[in-house]
C-alpha positions, 0 to 999 in steps of 0.5 A, spaced: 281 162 970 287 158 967 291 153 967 299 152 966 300 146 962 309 145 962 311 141 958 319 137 958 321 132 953 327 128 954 334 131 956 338 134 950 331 134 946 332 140 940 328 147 941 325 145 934 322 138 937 320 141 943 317 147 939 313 141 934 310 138 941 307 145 943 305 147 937 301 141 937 300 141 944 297 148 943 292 146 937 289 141 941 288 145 947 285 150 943 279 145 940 277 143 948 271 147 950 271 153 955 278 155 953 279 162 950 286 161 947 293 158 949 299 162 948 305 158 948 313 158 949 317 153 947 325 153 950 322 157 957 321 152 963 314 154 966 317 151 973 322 153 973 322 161 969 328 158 966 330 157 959 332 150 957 331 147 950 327 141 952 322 145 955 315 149 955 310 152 957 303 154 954 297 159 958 291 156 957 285 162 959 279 159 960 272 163 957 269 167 963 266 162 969 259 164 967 259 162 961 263 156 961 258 154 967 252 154 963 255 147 959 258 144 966 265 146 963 269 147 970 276 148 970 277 141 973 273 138 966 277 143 963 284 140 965 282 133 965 281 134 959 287 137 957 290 131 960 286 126 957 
């Protein structure tokens, strides 16, 4: 499984300041348990498979499911904790 985590800063934000939010983003999504990798765009909106320079989004695939299901990692656990 994964998960789409679509990140928006305000209007007008910089596509460098949206990129320090997903890379950050990203490096704490890495450290959850049960998450392979995040791979992340900065500048794309994920809702909308537009470019906007506030915008982003970051993959999340999780390990296989019979590996993560053995430390009760669902990808509900997962996303909660995603978002905190």
């Amino acid at each position: 499984g994964y998960a789409i985590v679509v990140v928006q800063l305000p209007d007008g934000a910089s596509l460098a300041r949206t990129d320090a939010v997903i890379e950050k983003a990203s490096k704490i999504i890495k450290g959850i348990p049960g998450v392979r990798n995040a791979i992340a765009f900065a500048g794309f909106n994920g809702a909308t498979f537009t470019n906007a320079s506030n915008s982003g989004v970051v993959f999340v695939p999780f390990q296989p499911f019979a590996e993560r299901i053995k430390n009760g990692q669902t990808a509900n656990s997962i996303i909660g904790q995603v978002y905190g």
